[in-house]
PyMOL commands that place a pseudoatom at each C-alpha (Angstrom):
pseudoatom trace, name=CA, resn=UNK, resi=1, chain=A, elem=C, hetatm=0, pos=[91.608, 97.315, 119.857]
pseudoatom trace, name=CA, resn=UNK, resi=2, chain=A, elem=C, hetatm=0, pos=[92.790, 95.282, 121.979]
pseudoatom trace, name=CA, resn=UNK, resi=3, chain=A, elem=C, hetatm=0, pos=[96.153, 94.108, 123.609]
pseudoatom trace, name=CA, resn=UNK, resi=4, chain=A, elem=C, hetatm=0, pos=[96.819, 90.911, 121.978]
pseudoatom trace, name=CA, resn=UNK, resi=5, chain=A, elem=C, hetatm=0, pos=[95.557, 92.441, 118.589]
pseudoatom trace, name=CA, resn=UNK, resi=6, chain=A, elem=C, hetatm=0, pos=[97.769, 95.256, 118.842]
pseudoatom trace, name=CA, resn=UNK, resi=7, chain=A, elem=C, hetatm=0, pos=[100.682, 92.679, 119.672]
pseudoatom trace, name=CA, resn=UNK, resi=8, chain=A, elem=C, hetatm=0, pos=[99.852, 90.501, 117.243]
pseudoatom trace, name=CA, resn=UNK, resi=9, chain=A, elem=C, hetatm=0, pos=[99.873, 93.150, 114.274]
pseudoatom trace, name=CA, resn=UNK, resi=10, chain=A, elem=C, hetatm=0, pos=[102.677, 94.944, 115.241]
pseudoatom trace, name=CA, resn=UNK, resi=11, chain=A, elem=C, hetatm=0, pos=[105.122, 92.041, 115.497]
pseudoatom trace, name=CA, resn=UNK, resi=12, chain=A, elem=C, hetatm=0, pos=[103.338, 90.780, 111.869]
pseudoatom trace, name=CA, resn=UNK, resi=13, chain=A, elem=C, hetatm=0, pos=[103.767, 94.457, 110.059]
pseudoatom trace, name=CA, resn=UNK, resi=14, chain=A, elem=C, hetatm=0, pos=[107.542, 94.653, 111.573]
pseudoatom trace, name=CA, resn=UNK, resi=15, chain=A, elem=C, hetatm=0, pos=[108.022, 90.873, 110.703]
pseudoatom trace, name=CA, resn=UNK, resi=16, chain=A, elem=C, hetatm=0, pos=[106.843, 91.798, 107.101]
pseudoatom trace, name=CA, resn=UNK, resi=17, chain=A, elem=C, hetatm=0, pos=[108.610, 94.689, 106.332]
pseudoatom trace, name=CA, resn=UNK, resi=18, chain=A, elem=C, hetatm=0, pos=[111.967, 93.151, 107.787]
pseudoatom trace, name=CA, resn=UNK, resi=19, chain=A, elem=C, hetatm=0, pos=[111.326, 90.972, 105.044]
pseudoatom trace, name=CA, resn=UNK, resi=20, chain=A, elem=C, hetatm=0, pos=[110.302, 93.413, 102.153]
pseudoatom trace, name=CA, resn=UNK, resi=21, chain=A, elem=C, hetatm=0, pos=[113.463, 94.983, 102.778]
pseudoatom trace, name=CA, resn=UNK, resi=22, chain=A, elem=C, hetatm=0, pos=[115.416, 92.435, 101.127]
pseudoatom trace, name=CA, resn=UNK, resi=23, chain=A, elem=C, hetatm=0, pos=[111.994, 91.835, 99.005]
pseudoatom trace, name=CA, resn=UNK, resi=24, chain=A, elem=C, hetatm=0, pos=[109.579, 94.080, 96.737]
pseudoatom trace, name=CA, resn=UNK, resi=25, chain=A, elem=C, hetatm=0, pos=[107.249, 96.298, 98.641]
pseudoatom trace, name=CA, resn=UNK, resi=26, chain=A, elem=C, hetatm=0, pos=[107.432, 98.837, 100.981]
pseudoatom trace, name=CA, resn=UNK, resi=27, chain=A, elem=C, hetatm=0, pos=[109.703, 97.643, 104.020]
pseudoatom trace, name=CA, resn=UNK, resi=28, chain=A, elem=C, hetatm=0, pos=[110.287, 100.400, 105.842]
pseudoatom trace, name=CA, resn=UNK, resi=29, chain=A, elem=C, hetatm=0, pos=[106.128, 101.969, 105.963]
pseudoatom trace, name=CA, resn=UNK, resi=30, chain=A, elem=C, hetatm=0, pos=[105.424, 98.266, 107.568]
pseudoatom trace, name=CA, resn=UNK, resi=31, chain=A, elem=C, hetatm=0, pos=[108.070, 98.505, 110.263]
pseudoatom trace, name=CA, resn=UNK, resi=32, chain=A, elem=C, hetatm=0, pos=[106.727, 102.158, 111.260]
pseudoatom trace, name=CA, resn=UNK, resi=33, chain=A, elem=C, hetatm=0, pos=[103.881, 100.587, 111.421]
pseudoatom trace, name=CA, resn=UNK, resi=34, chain=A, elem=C, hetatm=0, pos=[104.562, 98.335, 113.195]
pseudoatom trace, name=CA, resn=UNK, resi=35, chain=A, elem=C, hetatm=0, pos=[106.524, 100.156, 115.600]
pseudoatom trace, name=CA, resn=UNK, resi=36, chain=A, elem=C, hetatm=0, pos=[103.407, 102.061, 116.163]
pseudoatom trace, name=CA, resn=UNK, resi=37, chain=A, elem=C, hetatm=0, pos=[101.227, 99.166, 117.027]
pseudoatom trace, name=CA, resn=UNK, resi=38, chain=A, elem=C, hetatm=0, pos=[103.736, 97.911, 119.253]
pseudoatom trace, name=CA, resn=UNK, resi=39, chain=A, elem=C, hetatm=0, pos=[104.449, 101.483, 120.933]
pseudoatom trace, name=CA, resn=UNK, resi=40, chain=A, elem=C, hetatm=0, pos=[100.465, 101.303, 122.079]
pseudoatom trace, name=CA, resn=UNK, resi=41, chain=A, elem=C, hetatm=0, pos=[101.662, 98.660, 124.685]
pseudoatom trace, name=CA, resn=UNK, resi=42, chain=A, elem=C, hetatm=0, pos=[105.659, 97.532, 124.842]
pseudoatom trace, name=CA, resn=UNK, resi=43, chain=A, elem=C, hetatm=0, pos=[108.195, 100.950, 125.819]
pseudoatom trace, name=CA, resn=UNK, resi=44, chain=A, elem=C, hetatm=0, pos=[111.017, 100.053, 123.943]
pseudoatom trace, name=CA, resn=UNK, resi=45, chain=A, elem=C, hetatm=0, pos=[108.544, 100.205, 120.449]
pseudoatom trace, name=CA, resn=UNK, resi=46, chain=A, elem=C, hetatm=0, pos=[107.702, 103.544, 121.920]
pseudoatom trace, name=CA, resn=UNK, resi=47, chain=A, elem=C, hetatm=0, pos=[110.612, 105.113, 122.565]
pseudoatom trace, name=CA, resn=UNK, resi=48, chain=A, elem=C, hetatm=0, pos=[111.943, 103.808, 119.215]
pseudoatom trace, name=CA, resn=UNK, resi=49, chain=A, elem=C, hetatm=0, pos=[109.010, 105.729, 117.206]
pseudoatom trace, name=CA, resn=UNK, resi=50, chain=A, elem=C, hetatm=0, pos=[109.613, 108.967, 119.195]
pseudoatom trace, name=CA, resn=UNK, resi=51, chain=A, elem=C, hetatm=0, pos=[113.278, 109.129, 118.711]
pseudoatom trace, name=CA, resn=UNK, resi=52, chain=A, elem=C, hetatm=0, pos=[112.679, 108.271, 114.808]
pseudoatom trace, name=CA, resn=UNK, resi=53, chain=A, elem=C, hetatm=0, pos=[109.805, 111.258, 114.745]
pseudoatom trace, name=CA, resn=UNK, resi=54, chain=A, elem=C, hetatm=0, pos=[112.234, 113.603, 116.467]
pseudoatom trace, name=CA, resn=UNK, resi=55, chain=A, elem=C, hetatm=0, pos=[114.996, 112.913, 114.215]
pseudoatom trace, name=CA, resn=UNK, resi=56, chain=A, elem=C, hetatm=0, pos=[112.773, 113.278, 111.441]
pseudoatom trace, name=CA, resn=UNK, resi=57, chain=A, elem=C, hetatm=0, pos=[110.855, 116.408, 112.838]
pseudoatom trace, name=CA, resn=UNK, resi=58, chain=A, elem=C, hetatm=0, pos=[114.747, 118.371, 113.150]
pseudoatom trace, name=CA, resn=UNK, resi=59, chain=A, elem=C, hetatm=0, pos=[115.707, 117.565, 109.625]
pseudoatom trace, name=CA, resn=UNK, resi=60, chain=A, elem=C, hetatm=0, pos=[112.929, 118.420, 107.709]
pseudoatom trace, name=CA, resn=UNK, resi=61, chain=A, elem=C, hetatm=0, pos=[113.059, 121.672, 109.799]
pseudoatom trace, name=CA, resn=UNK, resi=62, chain=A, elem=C, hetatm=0, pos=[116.643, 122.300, 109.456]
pseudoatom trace, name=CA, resn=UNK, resi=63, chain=A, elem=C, hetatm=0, pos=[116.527, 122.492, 105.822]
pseudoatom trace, name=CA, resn=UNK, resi=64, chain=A, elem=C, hetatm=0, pos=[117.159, 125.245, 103.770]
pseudoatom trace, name=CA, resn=UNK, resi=65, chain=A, elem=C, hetatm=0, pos=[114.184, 127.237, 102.430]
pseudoatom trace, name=CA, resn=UNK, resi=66, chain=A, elem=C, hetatm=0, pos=[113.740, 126.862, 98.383]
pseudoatom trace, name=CA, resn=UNK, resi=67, chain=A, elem=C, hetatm=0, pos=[112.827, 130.276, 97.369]
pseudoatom trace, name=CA, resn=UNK, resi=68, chain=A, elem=C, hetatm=0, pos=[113.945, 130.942, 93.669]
for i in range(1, 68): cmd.bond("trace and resi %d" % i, "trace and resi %d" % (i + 1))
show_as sticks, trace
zoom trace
């Protein structure tokens, strides 16, 4: 894919799901995706999605295990 296509998406998804968060459907999926479009080529998008997937990645491992 190329630059201006991967530009052109990711500014559409993030534009889109700015909007669906204040509208039905599911706003914050189309700004990760987004984000990830726009990671491929612009830093800041980049460093955005890793910080969000590191966050993520500690809290789903700090949790407690559910053993009953």
């Amino acid at each position: 894919m190329g630059k201006a296509a991967n530009l052109t998406g990711g500014f559409a998804l993030l534009g889109a799901g700015v909007a669906m968060l204040v509208l039905p459907g599911p706003g914050v999926l189309a700004i990760a995706g987004g984000l990830t479009l726009l990671g491929r080529e612009l830093p800041w998008a980049k460093r955005i999605t890793d910080t969000v997937t590191t966050k993520l990645g500690r809290s789903g491992s700090a949790a407690p295990d559910e053993t009953v």
